[in-house]
C-alpha positions in Angstrom: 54.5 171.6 37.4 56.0 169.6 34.4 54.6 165.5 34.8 57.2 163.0 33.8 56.5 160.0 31.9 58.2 158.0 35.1 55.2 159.8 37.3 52.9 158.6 34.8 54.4 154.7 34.6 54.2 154.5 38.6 50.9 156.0 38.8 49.9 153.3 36.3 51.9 150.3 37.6 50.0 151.2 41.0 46.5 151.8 40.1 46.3 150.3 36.3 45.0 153.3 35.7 45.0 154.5 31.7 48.0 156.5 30.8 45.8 159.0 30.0 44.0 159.5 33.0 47.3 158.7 35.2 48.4 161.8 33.7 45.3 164.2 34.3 45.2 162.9 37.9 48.5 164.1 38.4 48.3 167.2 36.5 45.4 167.6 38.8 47.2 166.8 41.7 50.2 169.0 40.7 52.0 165.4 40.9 51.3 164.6 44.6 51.2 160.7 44.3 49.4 160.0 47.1 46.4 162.3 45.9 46.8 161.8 42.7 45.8 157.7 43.3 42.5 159.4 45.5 41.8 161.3 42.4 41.4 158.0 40.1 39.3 156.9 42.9 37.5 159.2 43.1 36.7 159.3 39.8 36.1 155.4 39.3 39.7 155.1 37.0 41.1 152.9 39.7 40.9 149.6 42.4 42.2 150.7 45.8 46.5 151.7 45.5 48.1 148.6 45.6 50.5 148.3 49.3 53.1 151.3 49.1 56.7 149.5 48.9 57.6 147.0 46.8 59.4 144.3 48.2 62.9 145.5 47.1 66.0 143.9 49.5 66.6 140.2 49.8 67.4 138.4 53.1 65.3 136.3 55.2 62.5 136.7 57.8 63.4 134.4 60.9 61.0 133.1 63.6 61.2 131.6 67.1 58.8 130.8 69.8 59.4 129.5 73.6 56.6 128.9 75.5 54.0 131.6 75.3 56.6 134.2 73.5 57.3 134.5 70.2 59.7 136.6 68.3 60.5 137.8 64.7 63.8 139.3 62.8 64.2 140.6 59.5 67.9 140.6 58.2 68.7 141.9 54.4 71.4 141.0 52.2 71.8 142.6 48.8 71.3 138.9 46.6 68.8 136.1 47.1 72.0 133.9 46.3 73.3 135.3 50.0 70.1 134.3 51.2 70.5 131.0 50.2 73.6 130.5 51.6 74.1 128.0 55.0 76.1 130.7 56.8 73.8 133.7 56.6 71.0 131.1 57.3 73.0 130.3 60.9 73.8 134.1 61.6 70.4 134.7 61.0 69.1 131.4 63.2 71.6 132.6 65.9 70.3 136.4 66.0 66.6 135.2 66.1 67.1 133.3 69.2 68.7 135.8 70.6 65.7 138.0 70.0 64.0 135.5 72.5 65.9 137.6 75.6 65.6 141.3 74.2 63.3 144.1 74.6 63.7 145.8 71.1 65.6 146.0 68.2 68.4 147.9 69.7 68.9 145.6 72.9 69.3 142.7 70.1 72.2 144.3 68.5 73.8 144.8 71.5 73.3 141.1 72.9 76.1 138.8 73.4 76.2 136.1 70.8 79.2 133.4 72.1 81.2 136.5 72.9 80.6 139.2 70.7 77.4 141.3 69.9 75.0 140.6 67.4 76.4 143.5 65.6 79.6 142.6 65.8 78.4 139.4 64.0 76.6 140.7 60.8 80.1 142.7 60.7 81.9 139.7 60.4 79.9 138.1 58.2 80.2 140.6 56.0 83.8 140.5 55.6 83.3 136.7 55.3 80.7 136.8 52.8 81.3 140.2 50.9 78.0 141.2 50.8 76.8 144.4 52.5 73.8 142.9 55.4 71.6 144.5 58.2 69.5 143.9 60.7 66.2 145.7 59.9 63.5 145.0 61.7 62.4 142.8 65.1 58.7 142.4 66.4 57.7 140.1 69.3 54.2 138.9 70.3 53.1 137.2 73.9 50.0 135.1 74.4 48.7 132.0 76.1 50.0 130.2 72.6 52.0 132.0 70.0 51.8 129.9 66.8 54.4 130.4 64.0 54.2 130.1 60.0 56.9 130.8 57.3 55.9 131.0 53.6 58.6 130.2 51.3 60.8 128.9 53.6 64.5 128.6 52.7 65.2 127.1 55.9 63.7 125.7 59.3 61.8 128.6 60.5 62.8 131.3 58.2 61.6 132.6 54.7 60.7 135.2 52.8 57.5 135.8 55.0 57.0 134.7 59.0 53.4 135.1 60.6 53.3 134.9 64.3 49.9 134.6 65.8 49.0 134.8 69.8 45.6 133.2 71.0 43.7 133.3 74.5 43.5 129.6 74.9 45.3 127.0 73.0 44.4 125.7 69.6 48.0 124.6 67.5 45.9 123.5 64.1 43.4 126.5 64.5 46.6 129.3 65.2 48.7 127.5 62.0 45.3 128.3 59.8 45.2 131.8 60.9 48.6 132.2 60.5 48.2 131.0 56.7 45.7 133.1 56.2 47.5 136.3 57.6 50.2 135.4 55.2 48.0 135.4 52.1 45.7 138.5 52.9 47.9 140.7 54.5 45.5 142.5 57.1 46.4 146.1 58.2 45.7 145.3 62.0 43.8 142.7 64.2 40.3 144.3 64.7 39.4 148.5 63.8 40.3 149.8 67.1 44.3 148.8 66.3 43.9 150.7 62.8 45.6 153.5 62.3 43.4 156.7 62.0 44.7 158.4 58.8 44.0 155.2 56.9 40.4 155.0 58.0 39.9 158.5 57.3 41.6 158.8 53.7 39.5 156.0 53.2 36.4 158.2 54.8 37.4 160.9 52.5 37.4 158.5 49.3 34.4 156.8 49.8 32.4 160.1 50.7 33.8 161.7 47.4 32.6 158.6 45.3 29.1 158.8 46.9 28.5 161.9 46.1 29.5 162.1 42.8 26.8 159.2 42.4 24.4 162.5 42.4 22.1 160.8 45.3 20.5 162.3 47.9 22.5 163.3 50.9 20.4 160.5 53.2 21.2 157.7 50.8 25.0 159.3 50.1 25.0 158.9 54.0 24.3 154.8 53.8 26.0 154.7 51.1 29.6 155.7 53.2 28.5 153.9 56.2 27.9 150.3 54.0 31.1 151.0 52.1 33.2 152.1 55.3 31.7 148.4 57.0 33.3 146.4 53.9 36.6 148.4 53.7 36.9 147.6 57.5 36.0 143.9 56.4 38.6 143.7 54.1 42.0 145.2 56.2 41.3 144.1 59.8 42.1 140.8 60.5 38.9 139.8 62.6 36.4 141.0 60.0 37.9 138.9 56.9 36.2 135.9 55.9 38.5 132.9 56.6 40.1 131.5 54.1 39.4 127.9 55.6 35.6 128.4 55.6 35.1 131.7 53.7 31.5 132.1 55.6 32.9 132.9 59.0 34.7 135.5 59.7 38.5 135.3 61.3 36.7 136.8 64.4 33.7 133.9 64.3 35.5 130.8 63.7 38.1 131.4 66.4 34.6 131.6 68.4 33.8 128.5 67.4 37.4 126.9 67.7 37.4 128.2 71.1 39.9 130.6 71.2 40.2 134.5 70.3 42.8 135.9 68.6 44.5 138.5 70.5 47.3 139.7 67.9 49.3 138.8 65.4 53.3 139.9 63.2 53.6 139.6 59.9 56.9 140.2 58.2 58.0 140.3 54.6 61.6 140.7 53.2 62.7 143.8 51.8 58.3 145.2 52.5 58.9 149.2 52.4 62.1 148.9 50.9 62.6 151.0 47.9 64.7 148.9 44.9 66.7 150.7 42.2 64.9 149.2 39.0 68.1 148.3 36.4 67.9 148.2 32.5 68.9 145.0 31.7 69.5 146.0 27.6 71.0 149.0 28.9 73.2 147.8 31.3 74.6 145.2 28.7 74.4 147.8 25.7 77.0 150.0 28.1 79.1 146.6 28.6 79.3 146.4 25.4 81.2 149.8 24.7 83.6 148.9 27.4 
């Protein structure tokens, strides 16, 4: 099949692969993506894919805890300037605490919010604000203490990314710290057993290919995957990371040693997974222009 140079540029952006070689790997690939980024891989042309999903919607990422429950709502708007603005920050206040009393994401947008449903409300806000708005995502988390972190925040308790973190035991300053670092490092889950098994295993498959083109024998190629598969389980789960506090410890160890475990954690970011429509400035205003 024909590769387009657009293949080639997103292969690229993603990998910082050559152009070059982000070309062979998808002419190798017959322009699968996905395999073509295990190709450069493969081939030592390119770091790990960087997290599929750009962050593409605006909107704001809303937390709330009560007691040993805590909750988390994402709500878009199409403009940062919307996000910004007092009145979607209440809707958004109002529809996390309503989160507090439901089951899932459908149960919130059916709750009653002083008479009407929270769908009703993003409706009216809408016509109010002009600005098309939805309510996209909700996770909640239960421990003995849920602690609660917002990066960016534009308001109290909501930002552009909200980290809620439950712990057996109680420890506010240690939770907070966790939460921080779950914000910066982004794991894929709390410990291996939460991962999910096609990540583990395209990793398996990656790993197992670079060995062996290393030309070693198959006893070595064999510690080499088992060594590799031990620091790429290091790097995503939460519990094998080195703390970003005291970088010799492990997430896992120095809750040990602040006396409480970490038993799960949300992590939300605006618009994460959302596709955005890249616009041409210069050829946006160039069409203007012959208006």
């Amino acid at each position: 099949m024909a590769i387009t140079a657009a293949q080639v540029k997103e292969l690229r952006e993603m990998t910082g692969a050559g152009m070059m070689d982000a070309k062979k790997a998808l002419t190798e690939t017959d322009g699968d993506m996905e395999a073509a980024v295990d190709w450069l891989r493969t081939k030592g042309l390119a770091k790990a894919a960087k997290k599929a999903g750009r962050t593409a919607a605006e909107g704001l990422v809303a937390l709330a805890v009560d007691g040993g429950k805590g909750v988390a709502v994402e709500v878009n708007s199409e403009t940062d300037f919307v996000a910004k603005n007092k009145d979607f920050q209440d809707m958004v206040s109002t529809i996390v605490t309503a989160a507090l009393g439901a089951s899932d994401l459908e149960s919130l947008k059916a709750a009653d919010v002083g008479g009407k449903t929270v769908d009703a409300l993003i409706t009216d806000k809408v016509a109010t604000i002009g600005e098309h708005m939805t309510l996209r995502r909700m996770a909640a988390l239960e421990g003995d203490q849920v602690v609660s972190y917002v990066h960016n925040a534009a308001a109290p308790n909501m930002g552009n990314i909200g980290v809620l973190v439950a712990l057996k035991g109680s420890n506010e300053e240690f939770g907070r710290q966790v939460a921080m670092h779950i914000a910066a490092a982004n794991p894929a889950s709390l410990g291996e057993a939460d991962l999910d098994p096609a990540l583990v295993e395209r990793e398996r498959s990656v790993l197992t290919e670079q060995a062996r083109e290393s030309g070693k024998p198959e006893n070595i190629i064999e510690n080499m995957i088992k060594g590799r598969m031990k620091k790429f389980l290091g790097e995503v789960t939460l519990l094998g990371q080195a703390f970003v506090i005291n970088p010799d410890l492990t997430v896992e160890a120095a809750a040990k040693e602040a006396g409480v475990e970490v038993v799960g954690f949300v992590r939300l970011e605006v618009g994460e997974g959302i596709e955005k429509k890249e616009e041409d400035f210069a050829a946006e205003v160039a069409k203007a222009a012959q208006v």
